[in-house]
DRENDO-1510 file (C-alpha; in Angstrom, 1 decimal, always signed):
<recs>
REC; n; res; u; v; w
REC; 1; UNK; +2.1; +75.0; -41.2 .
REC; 2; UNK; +3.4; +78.3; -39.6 .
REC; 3; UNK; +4.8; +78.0; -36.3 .
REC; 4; UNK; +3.6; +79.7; -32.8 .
REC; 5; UNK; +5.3; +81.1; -30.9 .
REC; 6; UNK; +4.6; +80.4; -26.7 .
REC; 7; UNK; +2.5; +83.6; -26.5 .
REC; 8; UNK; -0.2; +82.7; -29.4 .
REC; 9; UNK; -3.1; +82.3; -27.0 .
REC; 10; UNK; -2.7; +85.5; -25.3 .
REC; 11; UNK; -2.4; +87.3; -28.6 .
REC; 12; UNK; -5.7; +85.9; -29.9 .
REC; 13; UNK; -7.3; +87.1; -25.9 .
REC; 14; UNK; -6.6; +91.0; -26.4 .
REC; 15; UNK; -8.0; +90.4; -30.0 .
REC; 16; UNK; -4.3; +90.7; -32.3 .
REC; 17; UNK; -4.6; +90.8; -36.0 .
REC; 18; UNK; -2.5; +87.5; -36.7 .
REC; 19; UNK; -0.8; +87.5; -40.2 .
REC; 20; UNK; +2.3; +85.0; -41.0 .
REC; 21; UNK; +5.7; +86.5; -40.7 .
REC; 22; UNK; +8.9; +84.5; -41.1 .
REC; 23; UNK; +7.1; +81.1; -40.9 .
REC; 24; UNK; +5.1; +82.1; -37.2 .
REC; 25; UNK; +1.8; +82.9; -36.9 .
REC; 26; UNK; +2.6; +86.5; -35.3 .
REC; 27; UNK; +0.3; +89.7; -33.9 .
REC; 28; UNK; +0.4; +92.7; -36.7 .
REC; 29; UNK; -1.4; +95.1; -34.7 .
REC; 30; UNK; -3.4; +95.3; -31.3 .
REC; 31; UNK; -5.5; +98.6; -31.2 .
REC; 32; UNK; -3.6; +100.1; -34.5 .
REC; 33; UNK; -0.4; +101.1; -35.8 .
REC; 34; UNK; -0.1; +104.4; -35.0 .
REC; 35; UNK; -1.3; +104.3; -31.2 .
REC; 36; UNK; +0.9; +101.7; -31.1 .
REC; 37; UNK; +3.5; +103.9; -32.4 .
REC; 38; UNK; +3.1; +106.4; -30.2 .
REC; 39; UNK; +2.7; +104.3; -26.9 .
REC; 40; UNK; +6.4; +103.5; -27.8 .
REC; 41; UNK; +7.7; +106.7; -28.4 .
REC; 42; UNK; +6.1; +108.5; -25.3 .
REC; 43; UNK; +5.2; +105.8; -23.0 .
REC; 44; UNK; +6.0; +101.8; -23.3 .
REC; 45; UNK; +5.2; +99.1; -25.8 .
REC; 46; UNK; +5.5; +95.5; -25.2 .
REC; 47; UNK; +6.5; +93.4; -27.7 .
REC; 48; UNK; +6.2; +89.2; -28.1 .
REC; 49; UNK; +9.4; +88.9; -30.5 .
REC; 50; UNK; +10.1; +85.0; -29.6 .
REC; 51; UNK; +10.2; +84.0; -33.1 .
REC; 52; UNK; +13.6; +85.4; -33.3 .
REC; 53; UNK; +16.4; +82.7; -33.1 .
REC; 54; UNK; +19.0; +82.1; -30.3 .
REC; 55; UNK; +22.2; +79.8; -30.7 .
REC; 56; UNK; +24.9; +79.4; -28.0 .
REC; 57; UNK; +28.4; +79.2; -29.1 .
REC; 58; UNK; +31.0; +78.2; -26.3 .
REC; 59; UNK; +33.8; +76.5; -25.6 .
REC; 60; UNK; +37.5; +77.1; -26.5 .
REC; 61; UNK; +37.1; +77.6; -30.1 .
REC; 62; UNK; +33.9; +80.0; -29.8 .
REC; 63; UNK; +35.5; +83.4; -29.9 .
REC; 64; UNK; +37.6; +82.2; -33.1 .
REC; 65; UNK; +34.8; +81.2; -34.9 .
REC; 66; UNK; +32.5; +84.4; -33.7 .
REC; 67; UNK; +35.6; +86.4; -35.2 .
REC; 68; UNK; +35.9; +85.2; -38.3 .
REC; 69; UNK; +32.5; +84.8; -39.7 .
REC; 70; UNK; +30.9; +88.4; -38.2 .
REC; 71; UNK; +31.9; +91.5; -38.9 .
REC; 72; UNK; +33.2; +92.9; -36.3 .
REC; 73; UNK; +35.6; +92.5; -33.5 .
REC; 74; UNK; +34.8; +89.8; -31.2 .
REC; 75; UNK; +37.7; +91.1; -29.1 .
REC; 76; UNK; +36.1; +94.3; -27.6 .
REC; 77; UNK; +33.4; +92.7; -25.8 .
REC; 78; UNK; +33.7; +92.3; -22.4 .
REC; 79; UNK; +31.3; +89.7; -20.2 .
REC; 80; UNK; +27.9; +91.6; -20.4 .
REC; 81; UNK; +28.4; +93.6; -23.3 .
REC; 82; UNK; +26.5; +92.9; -26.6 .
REC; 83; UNK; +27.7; +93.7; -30.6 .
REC; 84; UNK; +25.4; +94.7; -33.6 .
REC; 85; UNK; +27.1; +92.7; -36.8 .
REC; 86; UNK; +26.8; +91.2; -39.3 .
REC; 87; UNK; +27.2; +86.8; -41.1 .
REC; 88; UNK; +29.1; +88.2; -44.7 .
REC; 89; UNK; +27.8; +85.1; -47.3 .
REC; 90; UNK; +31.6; +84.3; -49.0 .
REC; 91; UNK; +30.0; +86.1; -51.8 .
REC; 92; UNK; +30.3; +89.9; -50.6 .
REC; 93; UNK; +26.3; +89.5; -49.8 .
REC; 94; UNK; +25.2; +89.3; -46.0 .
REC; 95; UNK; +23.1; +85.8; -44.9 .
REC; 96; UNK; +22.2; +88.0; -42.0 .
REC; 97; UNK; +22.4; +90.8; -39.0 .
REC; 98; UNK; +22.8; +89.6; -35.7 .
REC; 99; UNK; +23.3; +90.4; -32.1 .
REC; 100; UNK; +26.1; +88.8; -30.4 .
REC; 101; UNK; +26.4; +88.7; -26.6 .
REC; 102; UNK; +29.6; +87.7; -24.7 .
REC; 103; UNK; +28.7; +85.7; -20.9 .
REC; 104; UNK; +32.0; +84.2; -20.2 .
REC; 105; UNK; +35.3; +83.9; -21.7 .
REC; 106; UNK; +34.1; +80.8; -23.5 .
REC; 107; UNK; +30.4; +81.6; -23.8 .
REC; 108; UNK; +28.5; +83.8; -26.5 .
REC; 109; UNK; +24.8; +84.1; -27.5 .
REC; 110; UNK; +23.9; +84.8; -30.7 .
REC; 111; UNK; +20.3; +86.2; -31.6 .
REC; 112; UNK; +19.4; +86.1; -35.1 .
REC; 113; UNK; +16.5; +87.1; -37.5 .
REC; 114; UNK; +13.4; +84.6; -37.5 .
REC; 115; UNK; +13.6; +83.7; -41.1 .
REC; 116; UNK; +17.4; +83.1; -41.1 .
REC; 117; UNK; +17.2; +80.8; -38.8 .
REC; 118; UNK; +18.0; +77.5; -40.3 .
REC; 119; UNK; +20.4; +79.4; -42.7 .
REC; 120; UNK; +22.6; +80.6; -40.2 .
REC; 121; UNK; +22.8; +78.1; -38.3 .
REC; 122; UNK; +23.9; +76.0; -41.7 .
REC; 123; UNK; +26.0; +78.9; -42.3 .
REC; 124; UNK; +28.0; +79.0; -39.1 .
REC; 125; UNK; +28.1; +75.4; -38.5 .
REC; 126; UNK; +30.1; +75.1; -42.1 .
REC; 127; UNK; +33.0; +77.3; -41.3 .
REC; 128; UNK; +32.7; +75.7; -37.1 .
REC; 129; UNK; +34.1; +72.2; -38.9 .
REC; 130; UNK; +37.6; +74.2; -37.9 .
REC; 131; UNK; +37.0; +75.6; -35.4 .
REC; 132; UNK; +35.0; +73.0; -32.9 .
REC; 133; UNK; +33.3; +75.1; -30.7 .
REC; 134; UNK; +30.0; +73.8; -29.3 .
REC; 135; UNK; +26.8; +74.9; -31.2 .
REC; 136; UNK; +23.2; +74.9; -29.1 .
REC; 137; UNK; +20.3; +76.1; -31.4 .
REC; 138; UNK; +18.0; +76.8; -28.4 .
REC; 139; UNK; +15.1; +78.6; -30.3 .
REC; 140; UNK; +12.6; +76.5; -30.1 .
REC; 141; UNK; +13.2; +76.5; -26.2 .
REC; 142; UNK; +13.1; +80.2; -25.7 .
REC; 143; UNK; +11.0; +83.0; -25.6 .
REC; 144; UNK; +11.7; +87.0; -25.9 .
REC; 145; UNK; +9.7; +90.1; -24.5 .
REC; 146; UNK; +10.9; +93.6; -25.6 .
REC; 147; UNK; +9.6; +96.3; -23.0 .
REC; 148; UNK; +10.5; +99.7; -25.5 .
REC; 149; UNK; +9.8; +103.2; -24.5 .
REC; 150; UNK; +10.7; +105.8; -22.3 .
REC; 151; UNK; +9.0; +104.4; -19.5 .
REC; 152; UNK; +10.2; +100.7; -20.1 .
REC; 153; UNK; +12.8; +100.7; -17.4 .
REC; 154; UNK; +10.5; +102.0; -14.4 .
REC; 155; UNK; +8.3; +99.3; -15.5 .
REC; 156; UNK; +10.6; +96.5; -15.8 .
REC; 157; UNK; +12.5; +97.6; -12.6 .
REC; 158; UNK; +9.5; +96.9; -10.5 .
REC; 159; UNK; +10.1; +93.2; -11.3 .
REC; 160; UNK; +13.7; +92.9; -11.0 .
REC; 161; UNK; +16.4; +93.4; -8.0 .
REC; 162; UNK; +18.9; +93.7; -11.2 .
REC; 163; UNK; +19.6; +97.7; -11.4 .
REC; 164; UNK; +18.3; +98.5; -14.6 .
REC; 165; UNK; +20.3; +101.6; -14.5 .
REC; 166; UNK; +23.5; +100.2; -14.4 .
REC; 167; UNK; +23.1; +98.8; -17.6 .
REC; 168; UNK; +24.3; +100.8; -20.4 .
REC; 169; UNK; +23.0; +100.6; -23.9 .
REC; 170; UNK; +24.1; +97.8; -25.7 .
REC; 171; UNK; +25.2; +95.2; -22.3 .
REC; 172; UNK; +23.1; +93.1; -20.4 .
REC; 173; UNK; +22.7; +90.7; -16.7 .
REC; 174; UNK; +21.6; +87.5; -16.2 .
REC; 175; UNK; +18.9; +88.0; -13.2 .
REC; 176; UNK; +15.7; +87.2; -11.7 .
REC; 177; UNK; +12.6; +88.9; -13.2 .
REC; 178; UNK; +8.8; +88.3; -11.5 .
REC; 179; UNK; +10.4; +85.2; -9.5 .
REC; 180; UNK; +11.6; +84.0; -12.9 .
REC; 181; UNK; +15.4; +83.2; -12.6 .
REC; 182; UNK; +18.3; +83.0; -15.3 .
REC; 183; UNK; +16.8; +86.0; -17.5 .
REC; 184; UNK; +18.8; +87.5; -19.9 .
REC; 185; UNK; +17.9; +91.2; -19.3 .
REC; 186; UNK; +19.5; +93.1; -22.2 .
REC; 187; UNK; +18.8; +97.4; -22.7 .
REC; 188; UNK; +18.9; +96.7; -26.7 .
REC; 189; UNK; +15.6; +96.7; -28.8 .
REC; 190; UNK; +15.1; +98.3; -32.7 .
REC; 191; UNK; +12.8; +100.7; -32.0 .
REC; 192; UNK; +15.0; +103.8; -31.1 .
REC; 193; UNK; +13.0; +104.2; -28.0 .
REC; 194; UNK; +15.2; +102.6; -25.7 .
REC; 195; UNK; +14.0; +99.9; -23.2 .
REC; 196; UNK; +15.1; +96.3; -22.5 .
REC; 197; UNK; +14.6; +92.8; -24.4 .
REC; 198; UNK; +14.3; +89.8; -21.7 .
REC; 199; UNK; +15.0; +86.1; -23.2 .
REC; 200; UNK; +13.6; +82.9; -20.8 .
REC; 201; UNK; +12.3; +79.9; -21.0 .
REC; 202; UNK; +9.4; +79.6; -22.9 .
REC; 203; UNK; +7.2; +78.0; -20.0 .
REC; 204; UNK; +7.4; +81.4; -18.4 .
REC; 205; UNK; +6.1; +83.4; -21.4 .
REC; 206; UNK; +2.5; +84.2; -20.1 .
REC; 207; UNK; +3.4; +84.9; -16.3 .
REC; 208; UNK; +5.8; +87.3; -17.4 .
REC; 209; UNK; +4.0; +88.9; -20.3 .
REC; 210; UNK; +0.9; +89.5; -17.1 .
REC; 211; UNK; +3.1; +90.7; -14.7 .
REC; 212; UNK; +4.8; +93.5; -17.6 .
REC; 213; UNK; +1.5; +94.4; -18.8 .
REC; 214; UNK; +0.4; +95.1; -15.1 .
REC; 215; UNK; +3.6; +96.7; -14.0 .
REC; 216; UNK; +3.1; +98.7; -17.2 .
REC; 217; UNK; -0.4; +100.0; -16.9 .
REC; 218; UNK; +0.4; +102.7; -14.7 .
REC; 219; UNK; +2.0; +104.6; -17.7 .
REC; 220; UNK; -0.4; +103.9; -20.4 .
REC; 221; UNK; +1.6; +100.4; -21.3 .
REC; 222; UNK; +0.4; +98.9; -25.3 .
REC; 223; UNK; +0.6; +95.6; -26.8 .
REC; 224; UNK; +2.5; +96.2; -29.8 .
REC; 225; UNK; +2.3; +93.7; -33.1 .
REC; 226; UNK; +4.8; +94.1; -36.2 .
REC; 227; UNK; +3.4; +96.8; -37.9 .
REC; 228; UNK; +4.3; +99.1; -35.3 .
REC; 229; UNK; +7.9; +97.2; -34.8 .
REC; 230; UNK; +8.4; +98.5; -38.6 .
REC; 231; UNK; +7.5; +102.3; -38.2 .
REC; 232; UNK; +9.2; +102.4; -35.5 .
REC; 233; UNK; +12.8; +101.0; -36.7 .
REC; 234; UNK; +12.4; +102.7; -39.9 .
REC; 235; UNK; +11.8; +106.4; -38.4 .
REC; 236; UNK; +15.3; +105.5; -37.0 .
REC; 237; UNK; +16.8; +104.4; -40.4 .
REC; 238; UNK; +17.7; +100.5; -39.1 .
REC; 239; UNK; +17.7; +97.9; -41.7 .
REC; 240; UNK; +15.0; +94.9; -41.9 .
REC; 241; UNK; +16.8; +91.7; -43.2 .
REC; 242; UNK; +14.9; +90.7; -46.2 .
REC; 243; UNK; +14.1; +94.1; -47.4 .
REC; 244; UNK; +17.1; +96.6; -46.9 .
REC; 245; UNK; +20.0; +93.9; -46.8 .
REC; 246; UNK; +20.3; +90.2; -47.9 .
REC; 247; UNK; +22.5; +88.4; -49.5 .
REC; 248; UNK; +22.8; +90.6; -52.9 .
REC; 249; UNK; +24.0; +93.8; -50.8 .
REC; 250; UNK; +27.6; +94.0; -49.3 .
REC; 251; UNK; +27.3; +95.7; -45.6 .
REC; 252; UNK; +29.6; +98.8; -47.0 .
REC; 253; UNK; +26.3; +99.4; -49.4 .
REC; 254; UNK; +24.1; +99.1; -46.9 .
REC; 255; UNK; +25.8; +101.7; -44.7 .
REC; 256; UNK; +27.2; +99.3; -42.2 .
REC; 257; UNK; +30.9; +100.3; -42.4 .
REC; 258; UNK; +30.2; +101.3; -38.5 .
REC; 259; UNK; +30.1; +97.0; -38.0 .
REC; 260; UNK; +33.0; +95.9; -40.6 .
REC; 261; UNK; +35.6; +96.0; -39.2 .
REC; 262; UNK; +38.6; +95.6; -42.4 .
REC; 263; UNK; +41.5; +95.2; -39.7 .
REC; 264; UNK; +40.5; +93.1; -37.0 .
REC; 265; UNK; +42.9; +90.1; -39.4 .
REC; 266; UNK; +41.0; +87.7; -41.3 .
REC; 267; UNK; +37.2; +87.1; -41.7 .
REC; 268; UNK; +35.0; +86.0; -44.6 .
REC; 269; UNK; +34.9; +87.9; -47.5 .
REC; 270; UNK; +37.6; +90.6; -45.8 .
REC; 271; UNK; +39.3; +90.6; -49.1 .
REC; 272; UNK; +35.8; +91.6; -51.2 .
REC; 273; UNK; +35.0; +94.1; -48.7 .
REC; 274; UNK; +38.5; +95.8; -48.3 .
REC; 275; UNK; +38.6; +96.1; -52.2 .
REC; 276; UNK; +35.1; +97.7; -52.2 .
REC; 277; UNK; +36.0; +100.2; -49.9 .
REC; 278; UNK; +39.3; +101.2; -51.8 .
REC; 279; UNK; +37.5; +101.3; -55.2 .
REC; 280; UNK; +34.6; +103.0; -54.1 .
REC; 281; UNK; +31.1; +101.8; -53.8 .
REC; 282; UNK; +28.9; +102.6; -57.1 .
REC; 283; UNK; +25.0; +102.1; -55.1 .
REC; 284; UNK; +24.5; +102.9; -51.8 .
REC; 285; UNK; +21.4; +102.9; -49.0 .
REC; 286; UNK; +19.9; +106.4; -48.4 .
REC; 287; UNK; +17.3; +107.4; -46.2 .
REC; 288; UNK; +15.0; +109.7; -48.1 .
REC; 289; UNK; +11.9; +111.4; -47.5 .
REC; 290; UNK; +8.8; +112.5; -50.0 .
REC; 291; UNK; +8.7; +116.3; -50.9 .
REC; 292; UNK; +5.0; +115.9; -52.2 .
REC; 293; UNK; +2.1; +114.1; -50.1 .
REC; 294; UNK; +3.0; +110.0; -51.0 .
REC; 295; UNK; +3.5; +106.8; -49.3 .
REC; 296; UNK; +6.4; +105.1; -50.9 .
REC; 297; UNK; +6.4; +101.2; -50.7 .
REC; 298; UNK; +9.3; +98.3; -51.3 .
REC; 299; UNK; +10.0; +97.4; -54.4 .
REC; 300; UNK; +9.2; +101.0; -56.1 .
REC; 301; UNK; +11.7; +102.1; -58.9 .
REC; 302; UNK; +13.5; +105.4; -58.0 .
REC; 303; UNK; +14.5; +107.4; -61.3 .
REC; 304; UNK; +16.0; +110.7; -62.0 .
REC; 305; UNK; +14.4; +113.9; -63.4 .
REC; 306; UNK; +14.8; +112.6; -66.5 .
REC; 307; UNK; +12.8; +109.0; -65.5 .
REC; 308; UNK; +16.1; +106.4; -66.0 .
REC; 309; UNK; +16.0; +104.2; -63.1 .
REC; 310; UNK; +18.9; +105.1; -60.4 .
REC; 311; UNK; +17.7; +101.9; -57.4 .
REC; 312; UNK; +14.4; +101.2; -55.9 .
REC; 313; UNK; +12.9; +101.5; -52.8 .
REC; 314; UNK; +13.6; +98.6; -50.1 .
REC; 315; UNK; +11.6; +100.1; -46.6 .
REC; 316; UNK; +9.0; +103.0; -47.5 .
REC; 317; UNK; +5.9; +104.1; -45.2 .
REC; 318; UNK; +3.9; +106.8; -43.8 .
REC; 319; UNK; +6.1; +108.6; -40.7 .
REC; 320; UNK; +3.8; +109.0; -37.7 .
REC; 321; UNK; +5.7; +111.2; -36.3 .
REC; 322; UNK; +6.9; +113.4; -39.3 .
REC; 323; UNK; +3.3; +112.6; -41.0 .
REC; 324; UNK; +5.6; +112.7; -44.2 .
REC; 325; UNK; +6.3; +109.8; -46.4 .
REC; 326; UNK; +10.0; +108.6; -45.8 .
REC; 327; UNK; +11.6; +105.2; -47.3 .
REC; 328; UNK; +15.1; +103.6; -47.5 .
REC; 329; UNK; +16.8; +102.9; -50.7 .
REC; 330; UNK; +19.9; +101.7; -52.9 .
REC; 331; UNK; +20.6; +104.7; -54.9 .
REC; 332; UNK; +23.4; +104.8; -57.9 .
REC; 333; UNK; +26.3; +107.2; -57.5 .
REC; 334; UNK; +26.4; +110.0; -57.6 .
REC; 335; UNK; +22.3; +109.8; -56.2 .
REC; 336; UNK; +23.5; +109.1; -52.9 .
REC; 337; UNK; +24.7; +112.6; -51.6 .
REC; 338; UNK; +22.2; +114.0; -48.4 .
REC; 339; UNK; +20.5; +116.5; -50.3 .
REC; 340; UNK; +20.3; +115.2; -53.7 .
REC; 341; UNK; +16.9; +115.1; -55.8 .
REC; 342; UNK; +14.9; +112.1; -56.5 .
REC; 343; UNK; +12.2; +110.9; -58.0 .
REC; 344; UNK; +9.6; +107.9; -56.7 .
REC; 345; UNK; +7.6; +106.4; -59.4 .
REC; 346; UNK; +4.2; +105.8; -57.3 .
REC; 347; UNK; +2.0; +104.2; -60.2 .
REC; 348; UNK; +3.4; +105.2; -63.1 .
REC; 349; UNK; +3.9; +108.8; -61.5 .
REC; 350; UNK; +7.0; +110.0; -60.2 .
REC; 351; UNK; +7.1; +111.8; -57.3 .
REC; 352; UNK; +9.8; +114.3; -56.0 .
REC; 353; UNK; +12.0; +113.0; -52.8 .
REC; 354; UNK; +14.7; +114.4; -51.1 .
REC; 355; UNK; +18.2; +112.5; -50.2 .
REC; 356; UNK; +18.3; +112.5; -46.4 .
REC; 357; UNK; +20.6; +111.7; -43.2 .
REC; 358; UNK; +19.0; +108.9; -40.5 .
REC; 359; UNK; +17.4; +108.8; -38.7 .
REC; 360; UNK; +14.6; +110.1; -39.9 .
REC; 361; UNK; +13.5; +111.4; -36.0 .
</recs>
């Protein structure tokens, strides 16, 4: 039975195609992908992402334990700022990415991928036995909004006293939105369009969802269901757990070297990762878009001129913006250089590519 998130009935009221997605019944598309698409790049989307999970981690031993099994350094964040990283698996693999956001000295949220959520919390929870810090899995109590576009923030600031302004990419406040108190108001979101993600209580899921759309309407505001959430964090080359990282791909092959942190002392798999680097990684994830007219999809082989397979497509679609076909995938060395030929086998044809930088726009 998939789950539903606190926003299901409104969903099914402005008509949402509802598929299953990481064991929720979620909204796929509204109107369609590509107005969607473009209500986020030019205007502002609004998103019902509440199947994502949220644990709080506090007390004295919190920090410690963030520190050693993430990525990256715990000890830059300041109260209100938030860190992209990443739970390595003790095997060089990655269980999962994550958000984590620092409120006090002893208080951090963690927001992690919907279908990971058991599996990190099993994960953390194993290395926590020395650690002690107090573990909250509050996901089934909470719901998230993500207002993305370039006119998110004149839309959310009509509900808020909190100066959206003040808060730089990456931070967030605790304030009042719509009468709503205690909202986490965070300007992160994986759509490259910039805007704000809001986490509350689910009871307050509808109100505010009504109050954003009205605020919203003045600038041409759009529901927005997954298929749009993908196009849009893939034109900006960011990963999808499940497809372009899991727990067979190292974060150095996956291009998040930006996250690991080798000399912040010790963390899982530090020793792996450190050894990886020095040696030299032999696949890595490229961005790469289609010379010819094609759609490439997951799961299709990548070869070389001469048609030996050199990786395999893990993200692929149709650019709305670039109307081009551009994909991410794990390429062999020496494949992996911006610029570099390849070759997409689209049903038993392979089809020229081109070795790119993201992201893609």
């Amino acid at each position: 039975m998939e789950k539903r998130t606190a926003l299901y009935e409104k969903h099914i009221s402005l008509g949402a195609k509802m598929v299953p997605f990481a064991g929720f019944e979620m909204p796929v598309q509204y109107s369609g992908v590509t107005e969607e698409h473009f209500a986020v790049r030019e205007k502002v989307g609004i998103f019902d992402v509440s199947h994502m999970g949220q644990f709080f981690v506090e007390g004295p031993g919190a920090k410690d334990l963030l520190q050693y099994v993430t990525t990256n350094d715990i000890t830059t964040l300041e109260d209100g700022k938030a860190q992209y990283t990443c739970l390595p698996n003790g095997n060089g693999g990655i269980v999962d990415d994550l958000i984590v956001y620092k409120m006090a000295d002893e208080k951090y949220f963690v927001v992690v991928n919907a279908s990971n959520i058991d599996k990190d919390w099993e994960h953390i929870s194993k290395y926590n036995a020395e650690f002690g810090a107090k573990l909250t899995n509050a996901s089934d109590d909470m719901s998230l909004i993500a207002i993305q576009g370039p006119k998110a923030t004149e839309t959310l600031q009509k509900l808020t006293d909190s100066n959206l302004s003040d808060i730089p990419y990456y931070h967030f406040t605790v304030g009042t939105v719509a009468g709503v108190p205690k909202v986490i108001i965070s300007n992160t979101g994986y759509t490259g369009s910039g805007g704000f993600e809001i986490y509350f209580k689910n009871e307050s899921s509808e109100k505010l969802w009504d109050v954003l759309t009205e605020a919203g309407a003045e600038f041409g505001l759009m529901p927005c269901g997954l298929a749009a959430r993908d196009t849009l964090r893939l034109e900006k080359g960011f990963c999808l757990y499940g497809n372009d990282i899991d727990d067979t791909t190292s974060p150095l092959e996956a291009g998040l070297g930006w996250i690991t942190k080798l000399d912040k002392g010790d963390f899982v798999d530090r020793e792996f990762l450190k050894k990886q680097k020095e040696e030299g990684i032999s696949r890595k994830l490229v961005g790469f878009e289609m010379t010819e007219k094609a759609i490439p999809r997951h799961d299709y082989p990548v070869v070389d001129g001469e048609g030996n397979v050199i990786g395999k497509v893990t993200s692929g679609t149709m650019s709305p913006m670039k109307k081009i076909g551009i994909g991410l995938a794990y390429v062999n060395k020496p494949y992996f250089k911006t610029g570099t030929e390849i070759f997409i086998q689209i049903r038993n044809k392979n089809v020229p590519a081109k070795v790119v930088k993201v992201p893609f726009v």
